[in-house]
C-alpha positions in Angstrom: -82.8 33.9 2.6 -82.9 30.7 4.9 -86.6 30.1 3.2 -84.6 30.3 -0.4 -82.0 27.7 0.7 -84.5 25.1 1.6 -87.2 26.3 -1.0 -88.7 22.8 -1.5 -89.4 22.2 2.2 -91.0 25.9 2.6 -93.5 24.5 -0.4 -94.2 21.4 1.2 -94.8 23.0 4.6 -96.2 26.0 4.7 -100.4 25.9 4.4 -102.9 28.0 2.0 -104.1 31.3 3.7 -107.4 31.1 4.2 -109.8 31.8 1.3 -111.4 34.5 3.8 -108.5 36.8 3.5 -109.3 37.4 -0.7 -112.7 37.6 0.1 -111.6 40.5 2.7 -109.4 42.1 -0.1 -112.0 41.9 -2.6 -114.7 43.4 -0.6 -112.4 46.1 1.0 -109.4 46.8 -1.3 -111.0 46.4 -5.1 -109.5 42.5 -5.6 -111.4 42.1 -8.7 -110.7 40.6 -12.7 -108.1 43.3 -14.4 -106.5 44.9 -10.7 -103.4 45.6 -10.9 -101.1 43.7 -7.6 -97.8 44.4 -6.4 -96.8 41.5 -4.7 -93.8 42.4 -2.3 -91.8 38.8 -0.8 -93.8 36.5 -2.8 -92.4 33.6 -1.8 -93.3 30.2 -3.4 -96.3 31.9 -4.8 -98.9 30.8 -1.5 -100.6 34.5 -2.3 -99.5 34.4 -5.7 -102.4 31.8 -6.8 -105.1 32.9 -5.7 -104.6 36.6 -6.6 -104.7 35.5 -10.1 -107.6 33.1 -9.5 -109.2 36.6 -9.2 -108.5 37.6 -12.0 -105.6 40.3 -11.4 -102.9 41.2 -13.2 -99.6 40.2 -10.1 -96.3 41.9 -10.1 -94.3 39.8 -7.7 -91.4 41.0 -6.3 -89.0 37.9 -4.5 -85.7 38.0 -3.7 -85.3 34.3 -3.1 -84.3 32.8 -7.1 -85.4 29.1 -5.8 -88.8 30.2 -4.2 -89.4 32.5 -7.2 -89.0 29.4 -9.7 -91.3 27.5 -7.6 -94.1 30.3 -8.1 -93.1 30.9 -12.1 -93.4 26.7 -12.2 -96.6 26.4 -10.6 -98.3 30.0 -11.6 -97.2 31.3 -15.0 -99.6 33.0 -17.3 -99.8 36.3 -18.9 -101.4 37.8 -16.5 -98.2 37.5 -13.9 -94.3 38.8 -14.1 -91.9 38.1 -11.3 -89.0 40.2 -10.4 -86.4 38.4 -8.2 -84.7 41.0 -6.4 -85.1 42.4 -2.9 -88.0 44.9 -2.7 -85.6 47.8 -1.9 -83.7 47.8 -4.9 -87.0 46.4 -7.3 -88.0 48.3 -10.2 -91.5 48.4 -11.4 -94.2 50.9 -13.2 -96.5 52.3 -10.9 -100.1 53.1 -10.6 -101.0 50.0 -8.9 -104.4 49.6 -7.5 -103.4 47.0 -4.0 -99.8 46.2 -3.1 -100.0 43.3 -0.8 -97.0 42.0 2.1 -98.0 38.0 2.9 -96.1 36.7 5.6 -92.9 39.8 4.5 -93.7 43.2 5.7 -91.8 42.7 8.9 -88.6 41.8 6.8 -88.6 45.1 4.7 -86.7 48.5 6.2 -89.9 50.0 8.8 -87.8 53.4 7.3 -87.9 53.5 3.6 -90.7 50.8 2.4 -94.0 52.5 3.2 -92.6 55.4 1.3 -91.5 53.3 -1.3 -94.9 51.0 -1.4 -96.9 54.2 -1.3 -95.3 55.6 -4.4 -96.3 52.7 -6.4 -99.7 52.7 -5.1 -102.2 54.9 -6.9 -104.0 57.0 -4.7 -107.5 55.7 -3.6 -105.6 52.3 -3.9 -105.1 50.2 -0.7 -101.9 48.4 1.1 -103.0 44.6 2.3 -100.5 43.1 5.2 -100.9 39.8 6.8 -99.3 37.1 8.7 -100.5 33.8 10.1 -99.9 33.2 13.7 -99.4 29.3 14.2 -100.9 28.7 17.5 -103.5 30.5 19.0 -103.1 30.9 23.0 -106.8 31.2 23.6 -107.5 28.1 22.1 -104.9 26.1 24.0 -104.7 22.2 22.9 -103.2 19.1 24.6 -100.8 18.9 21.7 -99.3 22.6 22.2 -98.9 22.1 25.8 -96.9 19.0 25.7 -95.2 20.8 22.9 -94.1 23.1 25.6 -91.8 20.5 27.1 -90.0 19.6 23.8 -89.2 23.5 23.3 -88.2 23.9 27.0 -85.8 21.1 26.3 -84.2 22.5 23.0 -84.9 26.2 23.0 -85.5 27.2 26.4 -84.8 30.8 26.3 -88.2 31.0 24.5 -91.2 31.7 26.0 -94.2 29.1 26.4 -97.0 28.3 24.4 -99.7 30.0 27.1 -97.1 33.2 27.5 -96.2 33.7 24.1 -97.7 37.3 22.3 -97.5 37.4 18.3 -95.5 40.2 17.0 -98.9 40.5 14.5 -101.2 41.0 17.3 -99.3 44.3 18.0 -101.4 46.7 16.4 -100.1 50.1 17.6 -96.8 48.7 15.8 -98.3 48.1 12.8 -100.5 51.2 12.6 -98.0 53.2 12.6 -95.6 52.0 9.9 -98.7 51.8 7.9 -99.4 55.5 8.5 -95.6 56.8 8.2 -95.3 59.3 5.6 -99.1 59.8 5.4 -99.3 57.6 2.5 -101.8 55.6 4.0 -104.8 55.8 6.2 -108.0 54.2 7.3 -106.0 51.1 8.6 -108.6 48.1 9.7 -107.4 44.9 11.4 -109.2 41.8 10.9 -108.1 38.4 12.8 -109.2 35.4 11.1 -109.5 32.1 13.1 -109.2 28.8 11.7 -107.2 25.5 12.4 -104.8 23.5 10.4 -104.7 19.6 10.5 -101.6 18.1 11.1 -100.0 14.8 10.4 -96.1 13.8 12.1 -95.1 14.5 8.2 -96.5 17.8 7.9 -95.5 19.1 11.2 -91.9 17.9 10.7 -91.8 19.9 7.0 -93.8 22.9 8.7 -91.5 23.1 11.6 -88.6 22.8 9.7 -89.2 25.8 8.1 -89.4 28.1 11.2 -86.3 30.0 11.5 -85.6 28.9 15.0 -85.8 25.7 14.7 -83.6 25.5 11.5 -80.7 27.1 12.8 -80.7 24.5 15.5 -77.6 22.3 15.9 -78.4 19.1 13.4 -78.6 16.8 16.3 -81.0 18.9 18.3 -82.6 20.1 15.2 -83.6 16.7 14.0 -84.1 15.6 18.2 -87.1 18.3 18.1 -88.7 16.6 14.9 -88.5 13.1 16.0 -90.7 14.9 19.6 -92.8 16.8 17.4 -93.6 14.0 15.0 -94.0 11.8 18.0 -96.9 13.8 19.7 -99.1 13.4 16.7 -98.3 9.8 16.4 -99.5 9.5 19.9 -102.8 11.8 19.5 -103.9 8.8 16.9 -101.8 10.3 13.9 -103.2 13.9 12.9 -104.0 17.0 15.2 -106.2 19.9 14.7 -103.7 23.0 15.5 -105.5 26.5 15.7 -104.5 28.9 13.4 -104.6 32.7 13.1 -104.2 34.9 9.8 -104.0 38.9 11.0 -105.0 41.3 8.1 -104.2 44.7 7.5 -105.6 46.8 5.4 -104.5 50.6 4.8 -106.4 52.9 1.9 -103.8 54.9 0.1 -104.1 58.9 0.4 -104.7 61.2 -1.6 -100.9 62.8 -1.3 -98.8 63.0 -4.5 -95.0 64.0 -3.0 
């Protein structure tokens, strides 16, 4: 719920996914006018928007109150109703043709919520996952590696920008919470690479939302900002900073029980 308390910032700071992940869910999963979407952690509504640009009917489930008003604010129409309440304790109709997790499946209970997801999902229906990784280490960047040093300085039990491995990336992981149950099947990974420009004003408010770097002591907190912020200044005021958006996609089976 840290996102929820500073809900404003999270909208400021966080970037679109890339158009190419509805264009994967369209081609793949049936994204088309009239689909019905589950939505599970909607957040500010980042997934919300352009779900509905395609013409779907959304169910989006958000615990946060303040994130959920920000995506009821900025997306309301008749073809969207959002439930605040954890996923695990949501209740919704069924027969839904694509439930999608942006940026949330690895909060949910790896127990419980495939079960749960794949009950709501109409078989021949699909399950859409996906995070974006922000960094990329085989597209390393002046700006990252100097980055290094501020995190050495502030979080140093952390490992560096060239070491670092995505918990996204891990596949067998995710494959097989996908697949629990046999609700799902036919699981595809697609990695999408793209880069995000960065000004000192947009790093500070994306930074800021990274859980390890808000629960920073203030002092230190706001010391790894002013570094941050800093680094763009001196790379002439804006930095392109790879990107990665993971996607996976899981067709729902044909099992009723």
């Amino acid at each position: 719920m840290s996102f929820n308390a500073a809900a404003s910032t999270y909208q400021r700071g966080r970037p679109p996914y890339p158009d190419a992940v509805f264009d994967l869910l369209a081609r793949r999963c049936g994204l088309r006018p009239g689909a019905r979407v589950l939505e599970i952690g909607a957040g500010n509504g980042l997934a919300t928007g352009p779900l509905l640009a395609a013409g779907a009917h959304v169910v989006a489930v958000e615990p946060g109150a303040n994130l959920a008003a920000i995506l009821t604010d900025n997306h309301a129409c008749d073809r969207l109703e959002v439930i605040v309440a954890d996923f695990e304790t949501a209740t919704t109709t069924g027969g839904f043709d694509l439930a999608v997790a942006a940026t949330a499946l690895h909060w949910l209970d790896p127990a419980t919520s495939t079960e749960k997801i794949g009950g709501l999902v109409r078989p021949g229906g699909w399950l859409a996952a996906w995070w974006t990784d922000f960094g990329d280490v085989s597209r390393p960047t002046p700006f990252r590696d100097r980055l290094d040093e501020v995190y050495r300085d502030l979080l140093p039990a952390e490992a560096g920008y060239r070491q670092s491995r995505s918990y996204m990336l891990d596949t067998d992981r995710w494959r097989g919470q996908l697949t629990a149950g046999g609700w799902f099947g036919d699981v595809a990974v697609e990695v999408i690479a793209w880069q995000q420009t960065l000004t000192p004003e947009t790093a500070r408010d994306l930074w800021s939302t990274f859980p390890n770097i808000a629960e920073l002591a203030p002092a230190d907190r706001e010391q790894f900002l002013t570094r941050l912020a800093a680094l763009i200044e001196d790379e002439g005021g804006q930095v392109d900073d790879p990107r990665l958006t993971v996607v996976y996609t899981a067709a729902r089976t044909a099992r009723t029980s």
